[in-house]
C-alpha positions in Angstrom: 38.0 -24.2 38.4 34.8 -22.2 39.3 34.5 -20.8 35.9 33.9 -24.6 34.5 31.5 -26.1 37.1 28.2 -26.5 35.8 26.4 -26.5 38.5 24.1 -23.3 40.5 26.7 -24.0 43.7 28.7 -26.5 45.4 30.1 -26.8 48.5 34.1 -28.4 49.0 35.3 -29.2 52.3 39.1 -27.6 53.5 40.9 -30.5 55.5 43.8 -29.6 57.9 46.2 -32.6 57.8 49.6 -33.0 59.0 51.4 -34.5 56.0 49.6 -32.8 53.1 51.1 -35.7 50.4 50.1 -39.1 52.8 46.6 -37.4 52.4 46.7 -36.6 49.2 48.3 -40.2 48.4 45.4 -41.5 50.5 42.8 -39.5 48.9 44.2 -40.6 45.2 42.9 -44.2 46.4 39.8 -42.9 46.7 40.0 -41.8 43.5 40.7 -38.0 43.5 43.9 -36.5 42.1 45.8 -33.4 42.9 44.4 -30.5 40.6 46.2 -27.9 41.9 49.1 -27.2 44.4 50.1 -24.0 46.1 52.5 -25.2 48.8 50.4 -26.4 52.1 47.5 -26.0 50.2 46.6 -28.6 48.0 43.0 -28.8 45.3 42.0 -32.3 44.9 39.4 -33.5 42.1 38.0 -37.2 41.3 36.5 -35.6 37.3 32.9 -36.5 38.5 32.1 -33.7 40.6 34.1 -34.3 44.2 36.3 -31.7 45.3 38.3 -31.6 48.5 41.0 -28.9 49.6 44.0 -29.9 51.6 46.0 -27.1 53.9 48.8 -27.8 56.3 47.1 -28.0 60.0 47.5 -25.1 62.6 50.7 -26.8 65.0 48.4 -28.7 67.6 44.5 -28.9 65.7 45.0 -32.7 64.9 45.6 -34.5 67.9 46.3 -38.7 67.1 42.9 -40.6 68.6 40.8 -37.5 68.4 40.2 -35.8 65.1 36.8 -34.8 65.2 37.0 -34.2 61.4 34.7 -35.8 58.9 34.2 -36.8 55.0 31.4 -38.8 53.1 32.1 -39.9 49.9 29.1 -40.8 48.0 29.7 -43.4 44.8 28.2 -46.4 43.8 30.9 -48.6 43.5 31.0 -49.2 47.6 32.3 -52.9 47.5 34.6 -52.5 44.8 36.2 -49.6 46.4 35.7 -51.4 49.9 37.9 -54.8 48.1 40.5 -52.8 46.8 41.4 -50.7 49.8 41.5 -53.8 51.9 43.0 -53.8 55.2 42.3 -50.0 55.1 38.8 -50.2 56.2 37.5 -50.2 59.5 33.9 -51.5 58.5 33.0 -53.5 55.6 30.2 -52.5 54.0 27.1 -53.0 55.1 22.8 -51.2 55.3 23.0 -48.4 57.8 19.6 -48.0 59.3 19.7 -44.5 57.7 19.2 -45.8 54.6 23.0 -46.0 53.5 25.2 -48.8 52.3 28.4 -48.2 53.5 32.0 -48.8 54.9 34.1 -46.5 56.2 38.1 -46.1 57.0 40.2 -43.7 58.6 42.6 -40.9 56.4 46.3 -40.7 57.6 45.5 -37.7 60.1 42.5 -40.6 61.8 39.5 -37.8 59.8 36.5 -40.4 59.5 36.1 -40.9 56.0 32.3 -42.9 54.9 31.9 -44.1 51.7 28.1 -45.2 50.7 25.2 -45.4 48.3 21.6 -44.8 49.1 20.6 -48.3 49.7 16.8 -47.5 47.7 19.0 -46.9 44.6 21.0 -50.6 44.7 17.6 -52.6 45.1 18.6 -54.5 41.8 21.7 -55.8 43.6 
């Protein structure tokens, strides 16, 4: 995988969940497949450049109501995404006074999952 990536460096987050395929069957609605599996540890790609590692939590780390565990996604397509995952999102999208349009939704394990786009780059919407 490293020996292909164009880029100088990159940096993938490792996510402990509980069920490693509801995640990874959540996380293909976002868009990213499984790429590699190695048991409870799963490599997940969406082909543009987003990578995200799966392992099987640590008994007791995820605790329902109070994963403090967090993901942005960045991709321009926020309201299409935001329509077809429907009654999965918590906040429709919307301008973030940080300069973000965004929605976000909650994985299977309650991680905080934001998915935006700079809101300077869709002026021409």
């Amino acid at each position: 995988m490293l020996e292909t990536m164009a880029h100088e460096h990159s940096l993938t987050a490792i996510l402990p969940c509980n069920d490693l395929r509801a995640s990874a069957a959540f996380y293909a609605r976002l868009g990213f497949s499984v790429e590699g599996d190695h048991g409870d540890y799963l490599i997940l790609g969406d082909g543009k450049g987003g990578d995200l590692h799966l392992t099987k939590a640590v008994e007791g780390w995820l605790i329902p109501g109070k994963n403090p565990f967090g993901l942005y996604l960045y991709c321009e397509n926020v309201d299409e995404l935001a329509t077809a995952l429907g009654p999965l999102v918590l906040h429709q999208p919307e301008n973030k006074p940080w300069g973000m349009y965004e929605f976000a939704l909650s994985d299977p394990d309650e991680t905080l999952v934001r998915v935006g786009w700079p809101t300077r780059l869709r002026a021409g919407r």
